[in-house]
C-alpha positions in Angstrom: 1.2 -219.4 -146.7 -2.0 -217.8 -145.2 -2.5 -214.6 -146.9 -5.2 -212.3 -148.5 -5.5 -210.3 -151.5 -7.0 -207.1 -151.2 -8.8 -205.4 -153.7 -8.7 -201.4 -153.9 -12.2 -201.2 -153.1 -11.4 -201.9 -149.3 -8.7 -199.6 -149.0 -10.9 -196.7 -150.7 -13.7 -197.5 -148.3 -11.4 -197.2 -145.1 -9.6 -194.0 -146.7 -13.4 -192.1 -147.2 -14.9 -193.4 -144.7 -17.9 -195.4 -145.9 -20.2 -197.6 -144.2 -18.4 -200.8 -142.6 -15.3 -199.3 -142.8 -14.6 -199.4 -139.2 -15.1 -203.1 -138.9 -13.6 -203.1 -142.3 -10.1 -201.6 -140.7 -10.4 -203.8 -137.3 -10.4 -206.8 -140.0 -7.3 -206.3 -141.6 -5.4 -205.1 -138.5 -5.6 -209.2 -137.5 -3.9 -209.7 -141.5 -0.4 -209.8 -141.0 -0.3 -210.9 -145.2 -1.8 -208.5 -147.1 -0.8 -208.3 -151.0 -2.7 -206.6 -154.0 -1.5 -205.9 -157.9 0.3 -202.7 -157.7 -2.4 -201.2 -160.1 -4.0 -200.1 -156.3 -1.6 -197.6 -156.1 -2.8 -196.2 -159.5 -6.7 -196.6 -158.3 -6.7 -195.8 -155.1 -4.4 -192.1 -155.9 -7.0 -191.7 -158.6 -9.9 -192.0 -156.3 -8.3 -189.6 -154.1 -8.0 -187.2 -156.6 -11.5 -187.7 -158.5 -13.1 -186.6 -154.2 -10.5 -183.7 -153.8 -8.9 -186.0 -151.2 -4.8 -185.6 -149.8 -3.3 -189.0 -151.4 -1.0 -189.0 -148.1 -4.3 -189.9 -146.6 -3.4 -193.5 -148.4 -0.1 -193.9 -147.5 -0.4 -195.8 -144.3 -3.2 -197.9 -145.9 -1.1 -198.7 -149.0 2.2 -198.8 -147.1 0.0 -202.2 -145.1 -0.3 -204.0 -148.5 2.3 -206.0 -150.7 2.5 -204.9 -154.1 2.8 -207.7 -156.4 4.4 -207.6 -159.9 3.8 -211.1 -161.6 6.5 -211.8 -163.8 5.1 -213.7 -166.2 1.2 -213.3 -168.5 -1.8 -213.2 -166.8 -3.8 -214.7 -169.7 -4.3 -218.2 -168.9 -5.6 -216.7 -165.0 -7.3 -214.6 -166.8 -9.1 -217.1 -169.0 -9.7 -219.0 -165.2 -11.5 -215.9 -164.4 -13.9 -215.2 -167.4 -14.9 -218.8 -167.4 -16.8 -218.1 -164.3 -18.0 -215.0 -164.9 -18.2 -211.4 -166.5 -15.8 -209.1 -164.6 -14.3 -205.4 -165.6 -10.9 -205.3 -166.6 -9.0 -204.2 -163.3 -11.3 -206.3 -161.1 -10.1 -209.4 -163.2 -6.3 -208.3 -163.2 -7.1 -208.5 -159.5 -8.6 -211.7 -159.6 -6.2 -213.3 -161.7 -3.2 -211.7 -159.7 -4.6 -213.3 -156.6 -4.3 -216.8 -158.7 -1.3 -216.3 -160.0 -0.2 -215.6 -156.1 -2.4 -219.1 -155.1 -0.2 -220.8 -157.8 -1.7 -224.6 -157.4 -3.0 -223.5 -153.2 -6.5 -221.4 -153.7 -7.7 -222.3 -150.3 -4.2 -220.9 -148.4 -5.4 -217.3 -150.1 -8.6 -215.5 -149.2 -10.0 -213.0 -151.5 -11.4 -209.4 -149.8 -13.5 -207.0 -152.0 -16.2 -204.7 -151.2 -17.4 -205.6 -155.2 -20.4 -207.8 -155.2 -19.6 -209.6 -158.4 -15.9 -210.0 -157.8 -16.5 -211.7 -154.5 -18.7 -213.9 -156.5 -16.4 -214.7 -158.9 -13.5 -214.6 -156.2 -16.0 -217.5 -154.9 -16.7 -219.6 -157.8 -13.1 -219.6 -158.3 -12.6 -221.1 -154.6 -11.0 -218.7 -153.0 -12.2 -217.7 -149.0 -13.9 -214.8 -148.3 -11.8 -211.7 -146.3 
């Protein structure tokens, strides 16, 4: 499997706008395979409602992505990710999704963040860039 893991700070940057997000949004309309922890739906509404923004503005964006529920602990992914590096708590639930997703195949996964440090760590953990 060819996929890539999405982290929420792509989706906000398309939804407001930002810098890059154009090339941002012609990049993942070549991803067919696009899968994130389902906390994105949680940060990305939030976002919307911290600017004042319609969450339907989202929809499309997170109707694109595969929500992923791993059924079993994150800890020992975790522990993969903080031996690494420092990350905050949701941007290592998103790493550590994206290896439980990789199971024992990093390099079939690419890992696409906006987050400096995440893509470092998503790095150092051998994952592809977006």
């Amino acid at each position: 499997m060819k996929a890539t893991y999405i982290d929420t700070s792509c989706l906000v940057a398309i939804a407001f706008d930002e810098p890059g997000s154009k090339l941002l949004q012609r990049r993942l309309a070549r991803k067919t395979d696009l899968f994130s922890h389902h906390l994105i739906e949680a940060e990305v509404l939030s976002a919307a409602r911290r600017e004042g923004i319609a969450s339907e503005r989202f929809s499309s964006l997170l109707a694109s992505v595969q929500l992923i529920f791993p059924d079993n602990s994150l800890v020992p992914a975790l522990g993969e990710v903080f031996s690494v590096g420092y990350s905050r708590g949701a941007d290592a639930l998103h790493l550590a999704t994206a290896l439980w997703l990789a199971k024992d195949n990093i390099k079939q996964i690419s890992f696409l963040t906006l987050d400096r440090n995440q893509a470092k760590i998503a790095k150092a953990l051998g994952f592809a860039s977006g």
